[in-house]
C-alpha positions in Angstrom: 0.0 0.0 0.0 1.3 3.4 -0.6 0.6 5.9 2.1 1.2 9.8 2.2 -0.7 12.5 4.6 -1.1 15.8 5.6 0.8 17.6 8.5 -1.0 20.7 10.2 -2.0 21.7 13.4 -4.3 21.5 13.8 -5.2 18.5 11.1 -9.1 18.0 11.0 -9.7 20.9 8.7 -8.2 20.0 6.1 -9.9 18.5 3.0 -7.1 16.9 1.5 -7.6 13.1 3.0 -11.3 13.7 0.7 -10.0 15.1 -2.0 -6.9 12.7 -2.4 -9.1 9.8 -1.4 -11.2 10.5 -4.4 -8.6 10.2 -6.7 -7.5 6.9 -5.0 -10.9 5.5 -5.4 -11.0 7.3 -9.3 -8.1 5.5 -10.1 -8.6 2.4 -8.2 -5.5 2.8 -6.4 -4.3 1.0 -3.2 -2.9 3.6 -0.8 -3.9 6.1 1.8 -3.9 9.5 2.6 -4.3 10.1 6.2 -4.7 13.2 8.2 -1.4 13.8 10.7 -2.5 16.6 13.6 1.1 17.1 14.6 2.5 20.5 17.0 5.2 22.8 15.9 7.5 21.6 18.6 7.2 18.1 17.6 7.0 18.3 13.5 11.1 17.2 12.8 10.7 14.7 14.8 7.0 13.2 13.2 9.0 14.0 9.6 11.3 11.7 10.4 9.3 9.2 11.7 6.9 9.2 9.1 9.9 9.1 6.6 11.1 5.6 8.8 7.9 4.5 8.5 7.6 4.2 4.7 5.2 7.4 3.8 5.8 8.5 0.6 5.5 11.8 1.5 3.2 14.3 3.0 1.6 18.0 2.5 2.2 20.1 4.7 -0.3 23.1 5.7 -0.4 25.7 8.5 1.8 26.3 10.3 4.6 24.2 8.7 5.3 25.5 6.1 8.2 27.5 6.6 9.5 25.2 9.0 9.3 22.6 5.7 11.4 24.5 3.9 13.7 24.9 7.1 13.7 21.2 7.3 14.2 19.8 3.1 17.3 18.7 2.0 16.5 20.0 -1.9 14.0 22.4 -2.9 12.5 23.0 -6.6 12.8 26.9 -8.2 9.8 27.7 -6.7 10.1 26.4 -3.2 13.6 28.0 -3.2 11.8 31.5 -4.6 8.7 31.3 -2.0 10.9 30.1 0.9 7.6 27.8 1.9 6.7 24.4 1.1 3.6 22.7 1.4 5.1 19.1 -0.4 7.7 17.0 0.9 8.6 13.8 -1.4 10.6 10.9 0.6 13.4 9.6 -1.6 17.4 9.2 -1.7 17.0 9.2 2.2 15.9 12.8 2.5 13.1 14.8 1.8 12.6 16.9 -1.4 10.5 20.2 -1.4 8.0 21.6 -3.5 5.8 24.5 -3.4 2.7 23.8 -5.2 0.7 27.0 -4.0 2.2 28.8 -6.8 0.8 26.4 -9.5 -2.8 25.8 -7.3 -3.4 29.8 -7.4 -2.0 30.2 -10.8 -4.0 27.9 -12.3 -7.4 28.3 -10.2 -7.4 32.0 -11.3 -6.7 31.1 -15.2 -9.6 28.8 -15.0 -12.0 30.9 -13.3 -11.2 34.3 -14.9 -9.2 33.7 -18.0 -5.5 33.4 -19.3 -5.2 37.2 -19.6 -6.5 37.9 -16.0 -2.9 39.9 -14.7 -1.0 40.5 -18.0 0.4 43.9 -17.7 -1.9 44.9 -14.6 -1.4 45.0 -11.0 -2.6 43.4 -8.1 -3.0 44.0 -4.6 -2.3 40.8 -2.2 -3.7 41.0 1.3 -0.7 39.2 3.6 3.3 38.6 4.0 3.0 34.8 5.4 4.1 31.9 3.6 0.9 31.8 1.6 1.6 35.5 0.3 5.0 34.1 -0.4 3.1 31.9 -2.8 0.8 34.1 -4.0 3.2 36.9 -5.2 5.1 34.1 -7.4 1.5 33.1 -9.2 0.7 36.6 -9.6 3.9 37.5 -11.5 3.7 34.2 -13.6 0.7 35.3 -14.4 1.9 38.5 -16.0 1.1 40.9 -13.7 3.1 44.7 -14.0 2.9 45.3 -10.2 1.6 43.5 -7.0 1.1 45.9 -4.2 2.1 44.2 -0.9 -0.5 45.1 2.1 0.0 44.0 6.0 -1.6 45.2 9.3 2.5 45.0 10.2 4.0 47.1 7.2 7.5 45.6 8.5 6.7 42.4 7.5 4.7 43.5 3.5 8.3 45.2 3.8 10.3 42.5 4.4 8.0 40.1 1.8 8.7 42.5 -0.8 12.4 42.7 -0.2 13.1 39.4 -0.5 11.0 38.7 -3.4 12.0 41.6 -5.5 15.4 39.6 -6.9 13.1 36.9 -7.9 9.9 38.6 -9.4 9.5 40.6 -12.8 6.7 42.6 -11.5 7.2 45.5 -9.7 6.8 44.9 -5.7 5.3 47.6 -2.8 4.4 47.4 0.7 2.5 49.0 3.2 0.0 48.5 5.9 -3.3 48.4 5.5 -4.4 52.3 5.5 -2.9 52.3 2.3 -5.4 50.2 0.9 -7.5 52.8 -1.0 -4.4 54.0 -3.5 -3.0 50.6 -3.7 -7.0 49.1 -5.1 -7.6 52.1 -6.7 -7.1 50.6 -10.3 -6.4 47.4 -9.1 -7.2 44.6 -11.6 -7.6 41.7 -8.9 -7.2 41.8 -5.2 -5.7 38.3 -3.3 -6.4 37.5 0.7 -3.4 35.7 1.7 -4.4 35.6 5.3 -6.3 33.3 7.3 -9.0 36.0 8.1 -12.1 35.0 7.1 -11.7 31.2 7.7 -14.6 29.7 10.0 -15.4 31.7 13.3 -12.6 34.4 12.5 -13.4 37.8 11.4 -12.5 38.6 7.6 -10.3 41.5 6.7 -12.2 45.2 6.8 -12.0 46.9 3.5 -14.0 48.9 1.2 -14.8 47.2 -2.3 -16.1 50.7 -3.6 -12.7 51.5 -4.1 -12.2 49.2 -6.9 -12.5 49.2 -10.6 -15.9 47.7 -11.4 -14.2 45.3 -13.7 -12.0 43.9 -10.7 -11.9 40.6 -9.0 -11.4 39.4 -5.7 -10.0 35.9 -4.3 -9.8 34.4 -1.1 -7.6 31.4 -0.5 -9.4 31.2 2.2 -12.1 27.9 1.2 -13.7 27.0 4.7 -16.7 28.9 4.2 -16.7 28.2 0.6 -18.0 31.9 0.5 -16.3 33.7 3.1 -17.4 37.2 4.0 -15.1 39.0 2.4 -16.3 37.6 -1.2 -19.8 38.3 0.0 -18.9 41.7 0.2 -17.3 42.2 -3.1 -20.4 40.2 -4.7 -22.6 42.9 -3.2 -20.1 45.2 -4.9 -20.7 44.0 -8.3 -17.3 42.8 -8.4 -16.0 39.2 -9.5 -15.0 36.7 -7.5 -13.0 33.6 -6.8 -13.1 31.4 -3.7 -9.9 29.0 -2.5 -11.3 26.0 -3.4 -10.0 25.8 -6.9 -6.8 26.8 -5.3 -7.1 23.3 -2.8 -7.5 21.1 -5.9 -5.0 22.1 -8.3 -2.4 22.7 -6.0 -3.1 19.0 -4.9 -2.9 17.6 -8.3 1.7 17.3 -8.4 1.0 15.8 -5.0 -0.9 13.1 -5.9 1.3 12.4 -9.1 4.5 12.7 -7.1 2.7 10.2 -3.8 1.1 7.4 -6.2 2.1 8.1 -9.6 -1.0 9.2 -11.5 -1.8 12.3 -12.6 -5.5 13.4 -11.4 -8.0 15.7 -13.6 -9.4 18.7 -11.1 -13.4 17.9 -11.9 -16.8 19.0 -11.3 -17.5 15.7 -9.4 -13.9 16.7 -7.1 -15.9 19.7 -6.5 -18.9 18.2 -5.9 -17.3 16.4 -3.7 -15.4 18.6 -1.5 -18.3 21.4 -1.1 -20.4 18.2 0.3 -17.6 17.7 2.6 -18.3 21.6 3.6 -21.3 21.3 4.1 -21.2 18.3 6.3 -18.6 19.8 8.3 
């Protein structure tokens, strides 16, 4: 049997045991995908166990993600550029890893608001944690001129667009979160990066009006599926984009690289995964 899991804490949010036990059922596969609740001050040691123990490899979510990197032996180009990983392959006697957030928010945008979504246009990305790591890398793959770093701690938008700038074409600012009615003033997409939002927290407080009619908003944010803060731009007239496109293309190299087969994201995965919402 070929097992891999997901490391968090904590672990029972997470949809990725469903939506990787979907594909495993899809493709008739014999394997496992099991949910690891494991604490911040124990995660090198469970890495290693779980390497011992003959997992393939694991995701990793919050708040591991930087403490992946920390950890990998070898990193791809975009797990070196995003200084976060959220994969970790098991081979050669170390671990391997990978950032597929970049890919996952890259390619949930494309699909939802077309190829042409960020050429030559900026953005504004709510965040400086290792998921705005990610999401500055999609956004400049994407094309995008300029992605306007905002923060409630300006030091740290600061510090995210320093050590991004040598590895991004697009032009990077930062600044806290009073700057946010010049930086969405002709914004062409805004990006939550932060966890606000996500069940029983608050979402981020800002004004939609601000925006170009024809902008677009995402959360990565995907537990609620429609999380105040796209309710708000909906009201707006503005379009939106919710985080669970993100979840299932950013799982689709981990479940190629775990058990060898490369999944299509579906309208029966989705189906499946908003049920999973819905029943908690």
């Amino acid at each position: 049997m070929q097992v891999a899991g997901v490391m968090g804490w904590p672990a029972r949010q997470s949809l990725s045991p469903r939506l990787h036990g979907f594909w495993l059922k899809e493709h008739r596969i014999d394997g496992a995908f099991i949910p690891l609740p494991t604490r911040p001050e124990d995660f090198s040691t469970a890495l290693r166990g779980l390497r011992l123990a003959g997992f393939r490899g694991v995701n990793v979510t919050v708040p591991h993600k930087e403490a992946a990197f920390a950890l990998a032996d070898r990193f791809d180009p975009v797990a070196r550029g995003a200084g976060a990983v959220n994969l970790l392959v098991f081979r050669d006697g170390g671990a391997e890893g990978f950032n597929t957030d970049v890919f996952g928010l890259a390619a949930n945008l494309t699909e939802t608001l077309g190829d042409a979504v960020m050429k030559e246009k900026p953005a504004v990305l709510l965040g400086a944690g290792g998921a705005a790591r990610a999401a500055v890398l999609a956004l400049d793959s994407l094309g995008a001129n300029e992605i306007r770093i905002l923060n409630r701690h300006r030091g740290r938008a600061e510090s995210l667009a320093a050590a991004l700038a040598p590895v991004a074409r697009a032009k990077l600012s930062a600044a806290g979160l009073e700057g946010w009615s010049k930086a969405a003033s002709d914004a062409a997409l805004v990006v939550n990066a932060t966890s606000a939002g996500m069940k029983d927290t608050p979402s981020l407080d800002v004004d939609f009006q601000t925006l170009p009619k024809d902008a677009a908003v995402c959360d990565i944010v995907y537990n609620p599926l429609e999380t105040d803060l796209l309710k708000r731009a909906k009201q707006a007239g503005l379009r939106t984009v919710d985080g669970l496109g993100m979840l299932m293309h950013q799982a689709v190299p981990s479940f190629a690289a775990f058990f060898g087969i490369t999944p299509k994201v579906t309208p029966a995965l989705r189906d499946e995964l908003e049920k999973a919402l819905t029943d908690g």
